[in-house]
C-alpha positions, 0 to 999 in steps of 0.5 A, a space after each residue: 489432488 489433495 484438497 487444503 484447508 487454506 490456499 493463499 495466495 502471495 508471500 509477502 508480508 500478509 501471505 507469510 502471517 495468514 500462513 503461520 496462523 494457518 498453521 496454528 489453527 491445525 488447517 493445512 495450508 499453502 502459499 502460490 507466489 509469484 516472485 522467486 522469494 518472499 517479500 511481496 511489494 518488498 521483493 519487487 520494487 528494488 529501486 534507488 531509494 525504496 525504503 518504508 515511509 513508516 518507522 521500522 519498529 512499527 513497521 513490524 510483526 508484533 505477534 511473536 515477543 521473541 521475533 521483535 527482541 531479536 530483530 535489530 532494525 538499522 535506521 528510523 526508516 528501514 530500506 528495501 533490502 533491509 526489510 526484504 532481509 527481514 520478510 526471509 528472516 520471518 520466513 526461516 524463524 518460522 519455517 514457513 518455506 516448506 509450504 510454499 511454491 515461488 514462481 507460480 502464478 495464479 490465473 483463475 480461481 472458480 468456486 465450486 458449490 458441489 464440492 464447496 471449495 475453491 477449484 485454483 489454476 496456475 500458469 503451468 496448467 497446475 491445479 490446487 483445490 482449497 476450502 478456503 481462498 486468501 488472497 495476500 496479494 497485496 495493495 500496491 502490487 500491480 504496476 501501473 504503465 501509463 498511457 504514453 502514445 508512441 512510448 515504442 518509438 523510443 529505442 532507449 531503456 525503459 524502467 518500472 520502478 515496480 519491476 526494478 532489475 535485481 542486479 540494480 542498474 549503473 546510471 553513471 554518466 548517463 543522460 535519464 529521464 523520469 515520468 512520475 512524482 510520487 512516492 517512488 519517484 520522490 524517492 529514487 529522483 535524489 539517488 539517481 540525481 547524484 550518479 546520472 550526468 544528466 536527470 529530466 524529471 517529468 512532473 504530471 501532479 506535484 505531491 506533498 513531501 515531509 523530510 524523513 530526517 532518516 538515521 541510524 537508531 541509536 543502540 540505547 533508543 533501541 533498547 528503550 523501545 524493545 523494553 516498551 515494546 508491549 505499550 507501544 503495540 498497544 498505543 498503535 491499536 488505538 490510534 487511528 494510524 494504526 502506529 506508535 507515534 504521537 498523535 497529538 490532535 491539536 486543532 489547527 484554527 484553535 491556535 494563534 498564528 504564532 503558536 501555530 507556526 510553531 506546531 508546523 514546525 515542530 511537526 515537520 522537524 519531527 518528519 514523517 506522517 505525523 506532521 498529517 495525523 497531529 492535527 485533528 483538523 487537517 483533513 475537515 477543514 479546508 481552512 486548517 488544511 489550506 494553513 498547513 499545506 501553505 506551511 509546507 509550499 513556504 518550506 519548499 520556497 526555502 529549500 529551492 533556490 530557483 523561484 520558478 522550479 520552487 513553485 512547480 513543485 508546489 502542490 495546489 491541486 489538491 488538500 494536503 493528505 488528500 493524496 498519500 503523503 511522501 516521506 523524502 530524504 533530499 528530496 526537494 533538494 535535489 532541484 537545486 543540482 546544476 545535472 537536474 531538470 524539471 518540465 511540468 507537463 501540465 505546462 507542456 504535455 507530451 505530444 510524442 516519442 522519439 528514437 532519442 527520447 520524447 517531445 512536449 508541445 514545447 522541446 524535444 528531449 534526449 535520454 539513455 534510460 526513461 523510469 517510469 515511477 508511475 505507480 500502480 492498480 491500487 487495492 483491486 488490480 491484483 484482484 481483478 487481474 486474476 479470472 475469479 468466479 464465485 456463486 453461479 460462475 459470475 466473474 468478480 470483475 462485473 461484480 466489481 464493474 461499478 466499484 469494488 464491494 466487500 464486507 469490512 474490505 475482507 469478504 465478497 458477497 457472492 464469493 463464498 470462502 474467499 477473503 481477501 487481506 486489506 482489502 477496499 474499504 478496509 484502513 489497509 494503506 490509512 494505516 501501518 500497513 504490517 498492523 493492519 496485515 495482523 488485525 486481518 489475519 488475526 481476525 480471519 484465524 478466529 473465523 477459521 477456527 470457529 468454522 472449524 469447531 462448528 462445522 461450517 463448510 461456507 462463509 459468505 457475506 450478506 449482500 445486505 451487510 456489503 452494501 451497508 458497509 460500502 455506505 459507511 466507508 463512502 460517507 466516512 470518506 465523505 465528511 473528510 477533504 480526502 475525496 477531494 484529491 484525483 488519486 489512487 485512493 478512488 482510483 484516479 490513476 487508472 484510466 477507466 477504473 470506476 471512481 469510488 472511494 477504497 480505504 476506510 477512513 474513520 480510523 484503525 482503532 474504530 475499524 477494529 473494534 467494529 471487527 471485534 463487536 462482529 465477532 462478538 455477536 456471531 460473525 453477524 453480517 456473514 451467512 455461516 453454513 454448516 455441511 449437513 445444510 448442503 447435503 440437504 
């Protein structure tokens, strides 16, 4: 068996990136996927209405000028196929298929400290060995199924918005019902509304959702941001975001009621994330946040026509931003459809299923499909879904038991060789996740490289440094409302997933100029070894 310089693990957009740098370091490598196709997340979720809650031409690889000139990008907000379109076009462009396997699955991974290298097992019984073990298996790849005693009763079909049919599905006429409210029910609730005879959407937590105002980009808007490309690029490196939008940081409670009304407006009518990220307040103050989600409830009060339905769909549980902000195109909307229903199961809880459909403490209701838009095992499902071993044979889920560690969110402490690209307590999903996918592997190249150079065979994080690190991403997360919300954010989602905070919250620009003054200063909080120290 022909031992890689690098084994990656996943080709979406992460996978697909760390193998092309790979390559140009002069490191053998290779990707194990899953899926039949590149594409990750995006060759998954092909439910109605999954598209990119990030503008398209941020959403974007930005490390080849000739990729991003030659891409055109059809609408503001690009949908599943078209970005899944895109994943392919990168995969072709840069020939990168020949160094893949689709339709392997990786089951353990146990490091071996004779032969420092990563001993690697599929689910066909195959065996890979590697220097190094990337895992690009992404944030949200891992579907969650909730917890619904009883759900085998139901006789009807039953659909994860995570492993949506490729030959999509045909709800005309037909009697649906829907569990989950956020993004991706947010987003497929109005598409499925106009063909369904019938939709029940079963709220658990209503979410915060801001208009996509989603159209075609103009053919002169286009040119003008190609043209601009080099300063947009670097306009998103220093944001905290990690995008090219405006953030404007004007202070909530520094503005009179009118002037601040009108910068909710002008936010909202603009669309997107940047009506959280224009406000240096909205996620430190209580005050300013409770002033823009008001701001938001009112507009929901505007959209909906029944008052009742309007303010069940009001999110009061939780600051704005603290759970994942939704971008939605007709989404709140759709509740003014006669063929549209919402039960709050805060109301009336499920007590059961049926044949026909399921039961709540107050009716019983009858549908032909139930979609299960209830997200998934964020940030560390993919992880600790596989059997990985490190020093000693310790299993990363006991390594993990308590919540998960890892130095800069990239490496393990007692997992050497191993990275793992945006992983928890990296800005991974606080960020453009495609920028903060570039910065990572980027960063991980560089290390590559100099391990190369100077003939290091391991790559460890410093326990000290790890523990150092979890610190500072809680008390980042800690001076913010963000801990605030039950989300999936501290794995809030996960029945028995130990609560801690995952993303780093103090901003990409600050995240990766901490990256770049570790690098500078010898990859300090890493144990960097040489061969000649093992064959001692």
């Amino acid at each position: 068996m022909a031992r890689l310089d690098v084994l990656i693990v996943g080709a979406g957009f992460a996978g697909l990136y760390m193998l092309h740098r790979a390559r140009r370091a002069g490191l053998s490598a290779h990707v194990l996927e899953k899926g039949g196709g590149v594409g990750g997340t995006w060759y998954w979720n092909r439910y109605p209405g999954a598209r990119c809650d990030v503008e398209s031409m941020s959403y974007s690889f930005s490390f080849s000028e000739e990729l991003q000139q030659e891409w055109t990008w059809s609408h503001r907000y690009a949908t599943q196929p078209e970005i899944l379109a895109y994943a392919n076009h990168v995969a072709d462009r840069f020939d990168l298929r020949r160094d893949i396997t689709f339709g392997t699955s990786v089951t353990a991974a146990s490091w071996n400290e004779k032969e420092l290298c990563w001993e690697v097992e599929t689910a066909g019984g195959g065996r890979r060995q590697a220097r190094f073990l990337v895992m690009a298996t992404g944030c949200l790849s891992v579907p969650k199924l909730p917890d619904l005693p009883g759900l085998a009763t139901y006789e009807g079909r039953v659909l994860h918005t995570a492993s949506w049919p490729r030959e999509g599905v045909d709800f005309t006429g037909h009697r649906v019902g829907i569990i989950g409210t956020g993004s991706s029910g947010i987003q497929s609730i109005p598409l499925i509304a106009k063909q369904a005879g019938h939709l029940t959407v079963f709220q658990r937590t209503p979410n915060f959702s801001i208009p996509a105002w989603n159209a075609p980009i103009p053919p002169e808007r286009e040119r003008e941001m190609k043209r601009r490309y080099a300063d947009l690029r670097a306009k998103s490196r220093a944001s905290y975001a990690g995008d090219y939008a405006d953030e404007g940081y004007v202070t909530i409670l520094d503005l009179g009621e009118k002037e601040r009304e009108e910068a909710f407006e002008k936010r909202w009518r603009e669309g997107g994330f940047n009506y959280q990220y224009a406000f240096s307040d909205i996620m430190v103050s209580e005050e300013a946040n409770r002033l823009a989600a008001e701001f938001v409830h009112n507009k929901i009060r505007e959209i909906v026509h029944d008052p009742k339905t309007a303010e069940k769909l009001c999110p009061k549980d939780h600051p704005i931003g603290a759970k994942r902000l939704c971008v939605d195109t007709d989404y709140y909307e759709t509740y003014n459809r006669p063929n549209v229903s919402l039960v709050d199961l805060r109301e009336e809880p499920v007590t059961g299923f049926t044949a026909q459909g399921l039961r709540t403490a107050k009716a019983e209701y009858s549908f032909d499909t139930l979609v299960l838009a209830t997200g998934f095992d964020a940030m560390t499902g993919a992880l600790t879904a596989i059997d990985i071993r490190g020093s000693e044979g310790r299993l990363l889920r006991d390594a993990w038991k308590d919540g998960p560690a890892a130095y800069l969110g990239l490496a393990i402490a007692g997992f050497p060789n191993l990275f793992a690209i945006t992983g928890p307590g990296s800005p991974s999903v606080f960020a453009n996740m495609v920028l903060a996918i570039e910065q990572h592997v980027e960063w991980l190249g560089n290390l590559l490289e100099h391990a190369k150079r100077h003939g290091i065979a391991r790559i460890e994080a410093e326990e000290t440094s790890q523990a150092e690190w979890v610190r500072r991403v809680t008390e980042g997360a800690d001076r913010t409302l963000f801990p605030k919300a039950n989300s999936w954010y501290v794995g809030a989602n996960v029945p028995g997933k130990p609560r801690i905070f995952m993303p780093f919250a103090d901003g990409f620009c600050v995240y990766e100029r901490i990256c770049n003054d570790i690098a500078a200063a010898g990859y300090e909080g890493f144990r960097l070894s040489h061969v000649e120290e093992h064959a001692a």
